[in-house]
C-alpha positions as CSV (number, residue, x, y, z in Angstrom):
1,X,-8.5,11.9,4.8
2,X,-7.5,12.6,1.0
3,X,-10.9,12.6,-0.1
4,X,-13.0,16.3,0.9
5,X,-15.2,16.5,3.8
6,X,-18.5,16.0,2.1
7,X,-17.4,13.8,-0.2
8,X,-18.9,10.0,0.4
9,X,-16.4,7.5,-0.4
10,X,-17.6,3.7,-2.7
11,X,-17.0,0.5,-1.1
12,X,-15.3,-1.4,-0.8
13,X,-13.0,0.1,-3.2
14,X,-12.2,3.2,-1.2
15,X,-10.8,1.1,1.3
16,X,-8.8,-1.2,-0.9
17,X,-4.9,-0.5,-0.5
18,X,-3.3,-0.6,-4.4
19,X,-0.4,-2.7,-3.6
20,X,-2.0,-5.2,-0.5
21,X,-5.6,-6.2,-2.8
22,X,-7.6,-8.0,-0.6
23,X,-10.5,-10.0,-2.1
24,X,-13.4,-8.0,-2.4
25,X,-16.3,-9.7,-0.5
26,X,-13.9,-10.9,2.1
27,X,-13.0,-7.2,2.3
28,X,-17.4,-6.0,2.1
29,X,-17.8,-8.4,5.2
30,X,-14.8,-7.5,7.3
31,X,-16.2,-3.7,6.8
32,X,-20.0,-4.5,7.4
33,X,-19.5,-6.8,10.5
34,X,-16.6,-5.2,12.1
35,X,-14.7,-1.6,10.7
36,X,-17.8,0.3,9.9
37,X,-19.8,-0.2,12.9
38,X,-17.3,-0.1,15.4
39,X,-16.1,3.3,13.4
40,X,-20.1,4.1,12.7
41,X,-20.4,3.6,17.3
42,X,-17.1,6.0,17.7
43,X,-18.7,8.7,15.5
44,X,-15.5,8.9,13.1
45,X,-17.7,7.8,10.2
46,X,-20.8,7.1,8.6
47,X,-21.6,4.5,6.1
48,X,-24.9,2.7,4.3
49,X,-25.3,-0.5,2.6
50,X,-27.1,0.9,-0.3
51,X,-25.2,2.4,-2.0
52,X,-22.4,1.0,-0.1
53,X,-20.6,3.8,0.8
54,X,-19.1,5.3,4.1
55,X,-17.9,9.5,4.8
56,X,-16.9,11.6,7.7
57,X,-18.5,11.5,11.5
58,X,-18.9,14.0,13.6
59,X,-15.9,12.9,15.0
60,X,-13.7,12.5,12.2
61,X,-11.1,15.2,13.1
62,X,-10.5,13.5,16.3
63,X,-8.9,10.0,14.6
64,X,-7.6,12.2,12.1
65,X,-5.4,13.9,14.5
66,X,-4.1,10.6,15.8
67,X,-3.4,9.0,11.8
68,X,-1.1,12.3,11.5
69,X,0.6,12.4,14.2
70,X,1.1,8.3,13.6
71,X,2.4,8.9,9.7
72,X,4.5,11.9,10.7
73,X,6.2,9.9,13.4
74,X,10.1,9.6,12.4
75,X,10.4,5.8,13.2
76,X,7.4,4.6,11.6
77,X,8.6,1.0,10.2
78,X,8.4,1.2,6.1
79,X,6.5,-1.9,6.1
80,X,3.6,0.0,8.1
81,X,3.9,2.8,5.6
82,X,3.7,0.7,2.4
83,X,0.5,0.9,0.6
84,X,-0.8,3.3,2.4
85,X,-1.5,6.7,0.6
86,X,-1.7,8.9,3.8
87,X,1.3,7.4,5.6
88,X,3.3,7.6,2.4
89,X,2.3,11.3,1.6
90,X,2.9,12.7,5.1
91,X,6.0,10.4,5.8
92,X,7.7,10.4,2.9
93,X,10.7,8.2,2.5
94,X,13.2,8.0,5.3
């Protein structure tokens, strides 16, 4: 949601959260056999292998609305909002 609407992000780097690393490869198969084709089926995303790279769906707006309203919610547990760029922006600390 950071990045602009035409804008393609790199994996698996663009999904990569800075203070919870997770091991690269682990991370590329985790993404090619389950988070980008379940997204990819939804129409939230789209992504290739080559270069390995994922941006909006046609549907993006529609799980956008629902990350919002899920970072702007008051009660939101810090350890949920750790690490995550979005949840940290929109939430803030509380």
């Amino acid at each position: 949601m950071e990045s602009p609407p035409e804008r393609s992000l790199s994996l698996p780097e663009a999904a990569n959260m800075p203070d919870y690393r997770l091991d690269p490869e682990r991370l590329t198969h985790d993404l090619v056999h389950h988070h980008l084709p379940m997204m990819e089926r939804a129409g939230f995303i789209e992504w290739r292998r080559e270069p390995f790279e994922a941006s909006r769906g046609d549907r993006f707006e529609e799980i956008a609305a629902v990350l919002e309203a899920i970072a702007s919610y008051e009660d939101l547990p810090q350890r949920l909002r750790t690490g995550c760029h979005l949840f940290e922006k929109i939430g803030g600390d509380r």
